[in-house]
Each structure stands twice: as structure tokens, then as C-alpha cells.
VOMI-98097 format. One record per residue (C-alpha): residue in three letters; x, y, z. Coordinates in nm, 2 decimals. Example, Ala and Ser with C-alpha at 12.3 -4.5 7.8 and 13.67 -1.06 7.14 Angstrom:
> ALA	1.23	-0.45	0.78
> SER	1.37	-0.11	0.71
END
This chain:
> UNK	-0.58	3.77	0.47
> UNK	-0.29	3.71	0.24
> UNK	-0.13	4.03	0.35
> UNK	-0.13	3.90	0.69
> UNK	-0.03	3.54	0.56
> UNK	0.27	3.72	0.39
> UNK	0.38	3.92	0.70
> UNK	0.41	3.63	0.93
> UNK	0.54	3.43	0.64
> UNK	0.82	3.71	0.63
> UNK	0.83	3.72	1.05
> UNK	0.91	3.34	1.06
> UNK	1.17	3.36	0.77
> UNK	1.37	3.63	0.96
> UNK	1.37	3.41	1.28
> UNK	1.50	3.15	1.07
> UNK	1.79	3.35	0.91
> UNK	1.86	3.45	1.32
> UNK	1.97	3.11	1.38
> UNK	2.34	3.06	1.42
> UNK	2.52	2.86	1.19
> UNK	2.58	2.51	1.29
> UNK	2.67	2.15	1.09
> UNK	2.31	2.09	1.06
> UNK	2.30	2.39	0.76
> UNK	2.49	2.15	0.52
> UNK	2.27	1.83	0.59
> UNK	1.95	2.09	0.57
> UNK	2.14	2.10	0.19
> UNK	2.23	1.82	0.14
> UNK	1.86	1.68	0.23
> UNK	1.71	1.92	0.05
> UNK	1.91	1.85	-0.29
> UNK	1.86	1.43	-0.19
> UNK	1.44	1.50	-0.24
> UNK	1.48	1.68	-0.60
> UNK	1.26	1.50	-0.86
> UNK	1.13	1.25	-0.51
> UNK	1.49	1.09	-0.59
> UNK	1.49	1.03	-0.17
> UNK	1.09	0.89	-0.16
> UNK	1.18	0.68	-0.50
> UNK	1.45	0.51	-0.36
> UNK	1.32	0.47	0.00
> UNK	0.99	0.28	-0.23
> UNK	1.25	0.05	-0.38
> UNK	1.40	-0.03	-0.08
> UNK	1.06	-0.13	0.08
> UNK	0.94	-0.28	-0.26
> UNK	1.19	-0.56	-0.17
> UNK	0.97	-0.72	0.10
> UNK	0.66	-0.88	0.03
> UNK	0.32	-0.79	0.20
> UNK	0.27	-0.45	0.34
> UNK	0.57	-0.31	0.31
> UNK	0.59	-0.35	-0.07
> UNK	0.20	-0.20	-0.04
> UNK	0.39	0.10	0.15
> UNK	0.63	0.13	-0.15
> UNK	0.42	0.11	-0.44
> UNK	0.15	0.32	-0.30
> UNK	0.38	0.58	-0.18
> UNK	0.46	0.63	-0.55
> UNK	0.10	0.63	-0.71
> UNK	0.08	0.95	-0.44
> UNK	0.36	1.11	-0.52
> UNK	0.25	1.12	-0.89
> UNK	-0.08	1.27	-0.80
> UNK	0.12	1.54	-0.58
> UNK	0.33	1.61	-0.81
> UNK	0.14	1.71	-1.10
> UNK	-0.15	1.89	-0.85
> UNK	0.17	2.11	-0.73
> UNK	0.37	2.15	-1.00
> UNK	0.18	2.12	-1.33
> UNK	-0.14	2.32	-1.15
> UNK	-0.13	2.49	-0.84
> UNK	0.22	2.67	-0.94
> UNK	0.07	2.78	-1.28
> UNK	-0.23	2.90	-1.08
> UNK	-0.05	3.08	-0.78
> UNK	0.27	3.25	-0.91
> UNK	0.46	3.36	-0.61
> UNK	0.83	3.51	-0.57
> UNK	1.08	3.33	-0.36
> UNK	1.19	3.48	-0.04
> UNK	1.44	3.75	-0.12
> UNK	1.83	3.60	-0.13
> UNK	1.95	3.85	0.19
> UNK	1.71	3.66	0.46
> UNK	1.95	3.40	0.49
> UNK	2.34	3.39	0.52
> UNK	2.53	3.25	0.20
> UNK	2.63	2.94	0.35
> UNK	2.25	2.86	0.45
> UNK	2.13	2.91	0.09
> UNK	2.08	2.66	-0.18
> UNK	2.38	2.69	-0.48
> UNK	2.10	2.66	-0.75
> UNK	1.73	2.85	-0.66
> UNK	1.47	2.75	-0.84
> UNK	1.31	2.96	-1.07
> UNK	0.96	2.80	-1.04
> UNK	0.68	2.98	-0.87
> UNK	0.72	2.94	-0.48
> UNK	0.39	2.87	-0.39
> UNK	0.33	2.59	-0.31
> UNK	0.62	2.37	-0.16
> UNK	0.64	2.03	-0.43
> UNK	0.93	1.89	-0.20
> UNK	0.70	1.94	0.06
> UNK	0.39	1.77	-0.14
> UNK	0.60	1.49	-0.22
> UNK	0.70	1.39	0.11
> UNK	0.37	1.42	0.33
> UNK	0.22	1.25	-0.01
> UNK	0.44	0.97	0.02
> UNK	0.41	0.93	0.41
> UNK	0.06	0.93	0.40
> UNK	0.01	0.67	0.16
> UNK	0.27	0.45	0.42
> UNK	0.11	0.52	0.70
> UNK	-0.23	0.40	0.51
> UNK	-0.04	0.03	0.48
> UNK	0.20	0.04	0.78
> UNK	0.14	0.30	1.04
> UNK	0.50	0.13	1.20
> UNK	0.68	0.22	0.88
> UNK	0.55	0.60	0.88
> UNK	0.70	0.62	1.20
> UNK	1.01	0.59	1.08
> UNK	0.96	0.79	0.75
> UNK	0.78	1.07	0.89
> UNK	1.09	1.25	1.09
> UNK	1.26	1.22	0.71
> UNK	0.99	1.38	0.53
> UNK	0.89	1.68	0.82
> UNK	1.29	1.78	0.79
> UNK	1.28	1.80	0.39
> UNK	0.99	1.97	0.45
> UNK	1.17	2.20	0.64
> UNK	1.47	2.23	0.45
> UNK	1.28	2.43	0.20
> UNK	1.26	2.72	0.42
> UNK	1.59	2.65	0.62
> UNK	1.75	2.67	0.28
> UNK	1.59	3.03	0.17
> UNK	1.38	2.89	-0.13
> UNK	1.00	2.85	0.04
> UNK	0.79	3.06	0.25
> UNK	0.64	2.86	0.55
> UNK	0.27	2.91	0.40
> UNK	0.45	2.77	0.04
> UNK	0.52	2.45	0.27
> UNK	0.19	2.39	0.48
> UNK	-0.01	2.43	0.11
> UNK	0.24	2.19	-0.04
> UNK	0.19	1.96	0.31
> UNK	-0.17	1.98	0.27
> UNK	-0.18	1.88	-0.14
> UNK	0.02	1.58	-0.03
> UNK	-0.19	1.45	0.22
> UNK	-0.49	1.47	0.02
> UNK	-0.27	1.31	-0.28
> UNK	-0.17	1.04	-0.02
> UNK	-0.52	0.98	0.09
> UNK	-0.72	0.95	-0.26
> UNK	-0.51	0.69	-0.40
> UNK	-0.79	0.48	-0.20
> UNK	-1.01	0.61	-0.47
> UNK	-0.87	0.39	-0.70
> UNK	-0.68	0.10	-0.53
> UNK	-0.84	0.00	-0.16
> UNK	-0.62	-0.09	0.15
> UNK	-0.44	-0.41	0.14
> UNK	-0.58	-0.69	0.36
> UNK	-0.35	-0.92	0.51
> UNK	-0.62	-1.15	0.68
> UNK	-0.71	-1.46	0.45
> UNK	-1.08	-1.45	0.26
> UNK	-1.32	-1.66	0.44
> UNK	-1.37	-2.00	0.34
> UNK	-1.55	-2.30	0.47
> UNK	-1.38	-2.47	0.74
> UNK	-1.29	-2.91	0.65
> UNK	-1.25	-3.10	0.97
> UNK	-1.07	-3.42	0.77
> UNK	-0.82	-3.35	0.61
> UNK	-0.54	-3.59	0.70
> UNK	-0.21	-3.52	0.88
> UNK	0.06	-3.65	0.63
> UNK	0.41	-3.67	0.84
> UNK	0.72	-3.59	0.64
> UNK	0.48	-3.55	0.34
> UNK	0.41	-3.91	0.31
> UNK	0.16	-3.99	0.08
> UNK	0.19	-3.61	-0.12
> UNK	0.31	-3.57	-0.47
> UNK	0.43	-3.21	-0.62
> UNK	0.41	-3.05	-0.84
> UNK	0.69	-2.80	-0.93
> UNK	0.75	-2.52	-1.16
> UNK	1.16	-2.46	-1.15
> UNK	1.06	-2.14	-1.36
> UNK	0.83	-2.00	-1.17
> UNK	0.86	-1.68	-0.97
> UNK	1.21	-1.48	-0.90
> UNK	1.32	-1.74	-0.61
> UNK	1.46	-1.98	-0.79
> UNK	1.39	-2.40	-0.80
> UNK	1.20	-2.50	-0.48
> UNK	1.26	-2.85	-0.54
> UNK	1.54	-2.87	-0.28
> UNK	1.37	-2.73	-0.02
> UNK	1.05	-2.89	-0.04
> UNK	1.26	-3.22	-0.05
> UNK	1.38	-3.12	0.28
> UNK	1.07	-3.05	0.45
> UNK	0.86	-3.36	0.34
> UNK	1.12	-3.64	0.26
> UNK	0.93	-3.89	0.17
> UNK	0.69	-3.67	-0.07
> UNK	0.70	-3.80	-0.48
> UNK	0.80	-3.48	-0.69
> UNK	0.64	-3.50	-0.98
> UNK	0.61	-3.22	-1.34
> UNK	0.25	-3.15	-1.48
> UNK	0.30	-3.38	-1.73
> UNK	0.32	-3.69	-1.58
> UNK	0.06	-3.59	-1.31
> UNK	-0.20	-3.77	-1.41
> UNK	-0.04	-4.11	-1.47
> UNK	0.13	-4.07	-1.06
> UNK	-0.24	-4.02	-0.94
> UNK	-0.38	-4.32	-1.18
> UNK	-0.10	-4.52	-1.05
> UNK	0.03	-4.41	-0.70
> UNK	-0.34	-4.28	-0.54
> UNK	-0.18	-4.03	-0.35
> UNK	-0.33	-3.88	-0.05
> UNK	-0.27	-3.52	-0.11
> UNK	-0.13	-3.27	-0.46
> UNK	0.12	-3.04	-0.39
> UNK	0.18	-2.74	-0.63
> UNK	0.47	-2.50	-0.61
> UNK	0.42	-2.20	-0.87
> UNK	0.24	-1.95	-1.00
> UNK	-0.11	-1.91	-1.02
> UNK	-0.08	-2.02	-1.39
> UNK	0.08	-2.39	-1.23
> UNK	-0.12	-2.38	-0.90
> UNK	-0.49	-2.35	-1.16
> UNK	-0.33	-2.71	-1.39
> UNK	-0.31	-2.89	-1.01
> UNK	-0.60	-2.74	-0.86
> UNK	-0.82	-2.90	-1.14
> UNK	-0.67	-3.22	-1.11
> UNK	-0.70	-3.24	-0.72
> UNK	-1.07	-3.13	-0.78
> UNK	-1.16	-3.39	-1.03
> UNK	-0.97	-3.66	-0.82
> UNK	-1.13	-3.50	-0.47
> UNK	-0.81	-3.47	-0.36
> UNK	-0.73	-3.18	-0.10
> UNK	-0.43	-2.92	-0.25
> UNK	-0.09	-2.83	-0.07
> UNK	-0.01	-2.49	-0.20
> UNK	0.36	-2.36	-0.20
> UNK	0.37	-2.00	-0.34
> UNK	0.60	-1.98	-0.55
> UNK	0.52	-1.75	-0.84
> UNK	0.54	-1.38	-0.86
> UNK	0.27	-1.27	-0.75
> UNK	0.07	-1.60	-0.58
> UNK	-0.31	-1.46	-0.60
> UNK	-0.46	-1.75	-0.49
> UNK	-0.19	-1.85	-0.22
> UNK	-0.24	-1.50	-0.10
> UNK	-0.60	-1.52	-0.07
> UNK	-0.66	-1.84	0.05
> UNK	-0.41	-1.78	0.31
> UNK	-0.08	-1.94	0.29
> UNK	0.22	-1.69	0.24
> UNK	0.51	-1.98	0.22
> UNK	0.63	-2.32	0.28
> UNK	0.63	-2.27	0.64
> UNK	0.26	-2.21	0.64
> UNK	0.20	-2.52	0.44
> UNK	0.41	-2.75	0.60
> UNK	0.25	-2.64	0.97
> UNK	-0.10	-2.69	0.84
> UNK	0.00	-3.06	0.70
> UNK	0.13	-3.14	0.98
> UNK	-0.17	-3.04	1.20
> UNK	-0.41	-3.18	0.88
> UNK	-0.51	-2.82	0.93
> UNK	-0.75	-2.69	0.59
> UNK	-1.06	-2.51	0.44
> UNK	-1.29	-2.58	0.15
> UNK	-1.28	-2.31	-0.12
> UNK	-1.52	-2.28	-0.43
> UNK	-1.34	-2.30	-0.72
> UNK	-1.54	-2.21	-1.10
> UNK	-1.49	-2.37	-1.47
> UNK	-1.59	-2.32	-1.84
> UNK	-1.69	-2.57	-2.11
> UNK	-1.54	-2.41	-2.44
> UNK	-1.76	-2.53	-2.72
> UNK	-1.89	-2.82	-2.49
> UNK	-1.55	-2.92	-2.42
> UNK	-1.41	-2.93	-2.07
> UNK	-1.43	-2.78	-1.83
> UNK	-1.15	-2.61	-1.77
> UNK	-1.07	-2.49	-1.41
> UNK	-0.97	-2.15	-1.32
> UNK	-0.88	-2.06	-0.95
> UNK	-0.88	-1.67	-1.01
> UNK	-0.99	-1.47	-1.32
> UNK	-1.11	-1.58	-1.69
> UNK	-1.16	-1.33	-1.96
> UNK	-1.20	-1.30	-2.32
> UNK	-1.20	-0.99	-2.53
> UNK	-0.84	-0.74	-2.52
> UNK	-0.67	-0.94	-2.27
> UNK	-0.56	-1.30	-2.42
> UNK	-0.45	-1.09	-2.74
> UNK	-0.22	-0.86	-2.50
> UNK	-0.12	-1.19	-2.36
> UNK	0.00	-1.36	-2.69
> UNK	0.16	-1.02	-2.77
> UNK	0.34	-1.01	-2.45
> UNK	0.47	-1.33	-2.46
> UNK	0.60	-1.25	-2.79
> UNK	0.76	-0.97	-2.67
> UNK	0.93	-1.06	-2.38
> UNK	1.24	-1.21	-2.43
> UNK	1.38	-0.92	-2.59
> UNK	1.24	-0.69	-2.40
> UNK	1.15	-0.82	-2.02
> UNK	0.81	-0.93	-1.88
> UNK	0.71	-0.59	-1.72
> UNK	0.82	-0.40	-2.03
> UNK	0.68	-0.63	-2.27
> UNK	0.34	-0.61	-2.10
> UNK	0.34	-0.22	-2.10
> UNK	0.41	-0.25	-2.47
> UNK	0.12	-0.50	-2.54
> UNK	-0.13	-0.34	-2.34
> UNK	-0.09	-0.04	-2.53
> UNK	-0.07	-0.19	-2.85
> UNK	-0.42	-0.37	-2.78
> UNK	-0.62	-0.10	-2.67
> UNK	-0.51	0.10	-3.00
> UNK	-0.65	-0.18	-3.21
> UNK	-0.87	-0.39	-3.05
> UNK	-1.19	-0.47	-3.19
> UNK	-1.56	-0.49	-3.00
> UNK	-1.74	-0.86	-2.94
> UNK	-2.06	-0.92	-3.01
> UNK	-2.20	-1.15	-2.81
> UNK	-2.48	-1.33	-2.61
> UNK	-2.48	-1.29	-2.24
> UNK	-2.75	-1.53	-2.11
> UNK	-2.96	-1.49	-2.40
> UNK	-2.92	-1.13	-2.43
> UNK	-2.72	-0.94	-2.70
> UNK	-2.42	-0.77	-2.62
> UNK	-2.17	-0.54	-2.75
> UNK	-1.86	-0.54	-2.53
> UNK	-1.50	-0.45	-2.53
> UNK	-1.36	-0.69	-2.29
> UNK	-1.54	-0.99	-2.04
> UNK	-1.39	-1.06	-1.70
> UNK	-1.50	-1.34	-1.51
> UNK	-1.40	-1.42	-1.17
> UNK	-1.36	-1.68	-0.91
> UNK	-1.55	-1.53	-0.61
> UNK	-1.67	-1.16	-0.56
> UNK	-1.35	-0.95	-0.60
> UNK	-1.35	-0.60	-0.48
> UNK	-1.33	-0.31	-0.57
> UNK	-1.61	-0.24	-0.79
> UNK	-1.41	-0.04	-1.07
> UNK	-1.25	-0.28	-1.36
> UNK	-0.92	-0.27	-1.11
> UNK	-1.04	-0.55	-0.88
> UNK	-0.75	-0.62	-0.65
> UNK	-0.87	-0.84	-0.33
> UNK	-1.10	-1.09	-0.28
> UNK	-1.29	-1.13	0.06
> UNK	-1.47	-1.40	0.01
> UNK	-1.39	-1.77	-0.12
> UNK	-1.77	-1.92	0.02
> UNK	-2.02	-1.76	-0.13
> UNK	-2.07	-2.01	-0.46
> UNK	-2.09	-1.72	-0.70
> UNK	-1.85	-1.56	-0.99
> UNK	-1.79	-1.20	-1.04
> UNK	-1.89	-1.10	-1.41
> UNK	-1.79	-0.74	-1.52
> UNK	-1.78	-0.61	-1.88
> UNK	-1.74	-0.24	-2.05
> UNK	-2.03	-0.19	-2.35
> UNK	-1.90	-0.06	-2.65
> UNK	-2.28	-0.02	-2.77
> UNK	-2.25	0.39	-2.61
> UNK	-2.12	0.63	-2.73
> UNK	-1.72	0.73	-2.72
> UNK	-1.71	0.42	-2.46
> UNK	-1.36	0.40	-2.46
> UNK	-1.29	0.78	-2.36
> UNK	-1.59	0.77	-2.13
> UNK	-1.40	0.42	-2.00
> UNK	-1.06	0.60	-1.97
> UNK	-1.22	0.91	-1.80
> UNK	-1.43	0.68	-1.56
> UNK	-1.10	0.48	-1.47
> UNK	-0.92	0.79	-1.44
> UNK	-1.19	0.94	-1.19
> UNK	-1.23	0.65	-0.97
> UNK	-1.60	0.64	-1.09
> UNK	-1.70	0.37	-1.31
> UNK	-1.88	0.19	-1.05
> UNK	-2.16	0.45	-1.18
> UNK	-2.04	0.48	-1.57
> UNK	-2.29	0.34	-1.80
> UNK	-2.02	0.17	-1.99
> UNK	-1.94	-0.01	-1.72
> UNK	-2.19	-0.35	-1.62
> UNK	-2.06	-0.54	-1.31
> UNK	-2.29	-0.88	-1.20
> UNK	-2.28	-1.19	-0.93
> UNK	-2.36	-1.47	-1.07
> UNK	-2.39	-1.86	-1.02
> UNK	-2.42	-1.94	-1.38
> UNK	-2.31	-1.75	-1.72
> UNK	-2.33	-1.81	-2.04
> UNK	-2.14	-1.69	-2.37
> UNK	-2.21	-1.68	-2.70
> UNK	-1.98	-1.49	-2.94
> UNK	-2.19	-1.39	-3.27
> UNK	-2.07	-1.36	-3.64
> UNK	-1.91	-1.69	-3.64
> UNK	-1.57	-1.60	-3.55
> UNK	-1.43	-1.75	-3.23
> UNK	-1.23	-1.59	-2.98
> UNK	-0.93	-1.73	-2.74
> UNK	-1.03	-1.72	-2.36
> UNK	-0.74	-1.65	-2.11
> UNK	-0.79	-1.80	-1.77
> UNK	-0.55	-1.75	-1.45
> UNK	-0.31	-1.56	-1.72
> UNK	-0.28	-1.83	-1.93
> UNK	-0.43	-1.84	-2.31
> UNK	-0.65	-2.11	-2.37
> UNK	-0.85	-2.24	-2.64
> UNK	-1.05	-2.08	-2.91
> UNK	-1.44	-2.08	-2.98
> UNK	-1.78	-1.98	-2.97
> UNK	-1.95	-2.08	-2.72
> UNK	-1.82	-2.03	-2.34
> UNK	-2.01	-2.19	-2.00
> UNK	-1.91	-2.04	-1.70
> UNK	-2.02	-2.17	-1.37
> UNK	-1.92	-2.13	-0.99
> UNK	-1.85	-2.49	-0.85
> UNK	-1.90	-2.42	-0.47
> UNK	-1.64	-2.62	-0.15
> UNK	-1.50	-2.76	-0.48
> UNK	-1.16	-2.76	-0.34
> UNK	-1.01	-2.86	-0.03
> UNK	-0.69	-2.74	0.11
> UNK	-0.43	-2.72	0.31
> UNK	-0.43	-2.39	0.59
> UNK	-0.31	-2.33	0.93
END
């Protein structure tokens, strides 16, 4: 079989050396040299990074599979299969490549690269592969029209690709752009130029800049208003509706005021990433301002924790206690010199090299964990990655913890994250729940984090899902 793989891989290449020479040699280059080191896919990521939604899905899972085609084409199947490149005098001098690599030929990594990559677009946007597709067949391409890859060399380089492309589901499920269900609210109350609405603003919030001016503009006579003094405009001004443009950090603080007031929530995303805008439904001031107009809006559950019997305190996406308030401190600490994204890469790693195990009480039952994560409704997937939320009705919490009672439970944890698998590791523990309760033992308390933001310290932590707690605003 491989003989007769490497005749017709010798019968194609001498067809392809037939071809006269034409202007399309020196872009067949010039592509070919653009995709070195996924340069080309890496840029064409950034440029659909830019754009919220699904195309910045496209662009950041595009990159997760070009990693995994990399290294399974390069730093494996190479090592495994070494293979000459096709001999120099197939080709014309002008067709061939200045530098050839000195790699092994088999199999194609340009060629991995760039089916990786548009697999994992066409996985978010099946329009955007359209368009990136005729790019990545011609680099493909190039490798043999250039004289440094067999055919076969580029079909097993295809084929790694698409398998690269198509198992980054493993770990991180398809986007959904549909809102999570939620219970529908026939009353909410049309409020015309925003009369009767106070927000809430975060100028600091996000990469967009203040908001203030805008939101001015499209409700004219709505009271703008900081967190601070929030509580005095409510006592004093009984407003019809709260208003919050930030992040999900600012959007939690007004949430649990319009909860304990019964008042329904305008959401303006205006943070960097918006969680709870994104899964409740509203992607921008245009969608608020419709559905306020209309007195369109849902009831969502909503879930809080007494710490130490004082509270509760209100969280609209995630709580967690163990590794991730400390790497949350340390970021913060961090940042200024060095950048958010940087500064949290630096603290993760620095709190998984020295964090310590809790010992707590989970519902009466003794526990030895390395990290608690609590959520507001069931998030999905089932890994300790969860990335969507379907559901914002179902009155229950999402409890997940990794044991550090087994043996080597962080490598097991690592290799289970690594795999995809930990939805069956016995490190891993992953509950619903209406109802949970925390007790950290040996007397030392511990800070809890909630929606990204570090809260209090203590011992003793009551968690419970508060079902329709919330109305607000959706078209």
C-alpha cells in the first residue's frame, strides 16, 4: 500500500511540475511563507476576535485547534513517520520555496493548521468558513505547488486538522446564541423615555468607555445614579425600575438591591465579558431600551449566601471559595504593573503551586476539597470548565468541587482536565442543589468570591437558590 501511495504521490507531483509557469507561482510563495508558524490563521483569529458573539467564538476556537494540530503533527506524527521531501528537480527553480524545510515531510503541518482552524469556524459560523475555506485549501496546496509536500503528506496533515478542529468540543461546547429560558412576567411597566428608572453606572467598566452619555440620550428623563448613593435614591425617589450598566461584578451590587426592593432590573452590558447580560438575553442598549419601551421582561432565579449568619449576599452568576478569591487578591495586586490578562495568568499559577486543601462540612458531611464552586442555575458542561447556562427557571444551584481526600488529586485533576474526562474522575463531585450548606473546620475562615468579586471572610457559608427572584427587562 505505501508503495503504491508513493507512486501516485510521485505521478501527481510530476503533473504538478508540468504546469507552465504563470503569476500565480509567486502568490503559491508568498501564501505558503504567510502560513509559517499559523502567522496567516493567528491574525485572521485576531481579526475576528474583534467582534463579539460568534465570530469571536470562530477566532478563539480556531486557535485552541490549531494548538492541538500542531503538536499532533509536528511534535508526534513527524517524529513517528520520518519521510524525505520530494526531490528538488520535480519542480522548476522559480516554483520552489528559497528555504526547504528540513523537518520530516509526512505529514503536512501547514496543511493541519489550516483545515484545523476552518473546522473549528465552521463549528461557530458555517458563513465565516465559507469565506476562510478557499484560503486554507490554497495553502494547503501551496505545499505541493511549492515542491516541499507530497499530496499524501497534505491529505494526513488535512485529516489531523479536522479531527484537531472537531475535539476541541471535548472540552469547550458550541456557543449558543439563544437566551436561557426563564419564566415569562406579563407586568412589567412600559417606562417612556426612562421615566421613572434610575442607573446605575460603572464609567470603568468594560473596554467601551463611560456609557453615561449615551444612556442619557436614550431615556432623558432617567436619574443616573453611582452604587453608593443607591440606596438613599430608592428610600427617597421610589423608582419604578434599576438600571445597571457594567460588569457582572456592578450588574450582582444592583441586582440585589432591585431584588430586596421587588424592583424589576434594566440591564446595559457594559463589562467585558457581561455573563449575565449574555445569558439572560440582552446583548446592548438597543435591546434594553426596546424591551422598556414594549414593558417587555422575564423572571429569573437569582441565589444568595449568609456568611456567618450575615447577609445574604446576592450573586447572579458563580460563588466560590477555596484557590480562586486568593488568585483574585493576587491578581488585583498584580495588575497594574502588569495588565489584567497577564496578571491573572501569573496568579493562577502562582495559586495552584501553593494552595492549601479545606476541610470542610458539606451538608453535614466531612469534606476535603481543593476548591468549591457554586452556581446560579445549572451551568453546562459538566467538566470544572462550565461555560453556558441553559437554564435560568429551574430554582436550583450548581455545586461542583475537586476532593483532595485521593490520592495525587491534583495530577489526576490536571490529567482529567486535560482529557476532557472529569465528568467521570473520582476527584471530581458535581451536584444540583436547592439548598447548601458550608462549614469550614479548624477554626480558620476563608474569603468567599462571588460574581468575581472577593467578599467577606468566615466560617460558616449558607447557600440557597432564590427561585423568579428577579425580574427583568427582555425583548
Amino acid at each position: 500500500m505505501l508503495r503504491r501511495v508513493n507512486s501516485l504521490d510521485e505521478a501527481l507531483m510530476k503533473r504538478c511540475g508540468m504546469l507552465p509557469a504563470t503569476p500565480v507561482d509567486q502568490g503559491m510563495k508568498s501564501l505558503s511563507k504567510a502560513a509559517n508558524h499559523s502567522v496567516l490563521w493567528l491574525g485572521v483569529a485576531a481579526v475576528l476576535a474583534l467582534r463579539k458573539g460568534r465570530s469571536r467564538r470562530a477566532g478563539l476556537r480556531g486557535v485552541a485547534a490549531i494548538a492541538g494540530a500542531s503538536a499532533s503533527a509536528s511534535l508526534v506524527a513527524k517524529r513517528l513517520f520520518p519521510r524525505r521531501r520530494p526531490a528538488a528537480e520535480l519542480l522548476d527553480v522559480p516554483r520552489r520555496l528559497t528555504k526547504r524545510p528540513k523537518s520530516s515531510s509526512f505529514p503536512s503541518g501547514h496543511a493541519a493548521s489550516a483545515a484545523a482552524f476552518t473546522t473549528a469556524v465552521a463549528m461557530e459560523s458555517p458563513a465565516l468558513a465559507a469565506v476562510v475555506a478557499p484560503v486554507a485549501a490554497a495553502v494547503a496546496y501551496s505545499r505541493v505547488h511549492t515542491g516541499v509536500h507530497w499530496p499524501s503528506d497534505v491529505a494526513a496533515g488535512a485529516l489531523i486538522g479536522v479531527g484537531a478542529g472537531l475535539l476541541t468540543r471535548r472540552w469547550w461546547p458550541l456557543g449558543r446564541d439563544e437566551p436561557a429560558s426563564a419564566r415569562e412576567h406579563a407586568a412589567l411597566q412600559a417606562l417612556e423615555d426612562g421615566e421613572g428608572l434610575v442607573v446605575v453606572v460603572n464609567p470603568n467598566s468594560g473596554l467601551g468607555g463611560d456609557p453615561t452619555e449615551e444612556i442619557t440620550r436614550e431615556w432623558p428623563k432617567a436619574r443616573i445614579a453611582s452604587i453608593e448613593e443607591l440606596d438613599t435614591v430608592v428610600a427617597e425617589h421610589a423608582p419604578k425600575a434599576l438600571g445597571v450598566a457594567g460588569g457582572d461584578g456592578s450588574v450582582a451590587a444592583v441586582a440585589a438591591v432591585a431584588a430586596a426592593n421587588r424592583l424589576p432590573l434594566v440591564l446595559v452590558p457594559a463589562g467585558t465579558l457581561n455573563h449575565f447580560a449574555r445569558d439572560v438575553g440582552v446583548t446592548g442598549l438597543d435591546d434594553a431600551a426596546q424591551a422598556v419601551a414594549a414593558g417587555d421582561g422575564v423572571l429569573v432565579d437569582l441565589s444568595a449566601v449568609t456568611v456567618d449568619g450575615v447577609g445574604p449576599r446576592w450573586f447572579v452568576n458563580t460563588a466560590s471559595l477555596g484557590g480562586y478569591p486568593d488568585m483574585v487578591r493576587l491578581r488585583e495586586k498584580l495588575q497594574d504593573r502588569w495588565g489584567k490578562w497577564p496578571a491573572a495568568g501569573i496568579a493562577m499559577a502562582e495559586v495552584l503551586r501553593s494552595s492549601r486543601p479545606l476541610r470542610v462540612e458539606l451538608n453535614g458531611e466531612p469534606h476535603l476539597v481543593w476548591m468549591l464552586f457554586v452556581g446560579n442555575g445549572p451551568y453546562r458542561p459538566k467538566g470544572f470548565a462550565p461555560t453556558m447556562r441553559p437554564a435560568l427557571d429551574r430554582g436550583l444551584m450548581d455545586v461542583r468541587y475537586i476532593r483532595a481526600d485521593t490520592r495525587f488529586s491534583r495530577a489526576r485533576f490536571f490529567i482529567g482536565a486535560l482529557l476532557g474526562s472529569l465528568n467521570r474522575s473520582r476527584t471530581y463531585q458535581h451536584l444540583e442543589t436547592r439548598r447548601l450548606d458550608v462549614k469550614v473546620l479548624g477554626g480558620r475562615g476563608v474569603a468567599i468570591a462571588t460574581d468575581g468579586e472577593v467578599g467577606p471572610t468566615g466560617t460558616t457559608f449558607e447557600f440557597r437558590a432564590r427561585p423568579a427572584a428577579l425580574a427583568i427587562y427582555r425583548p
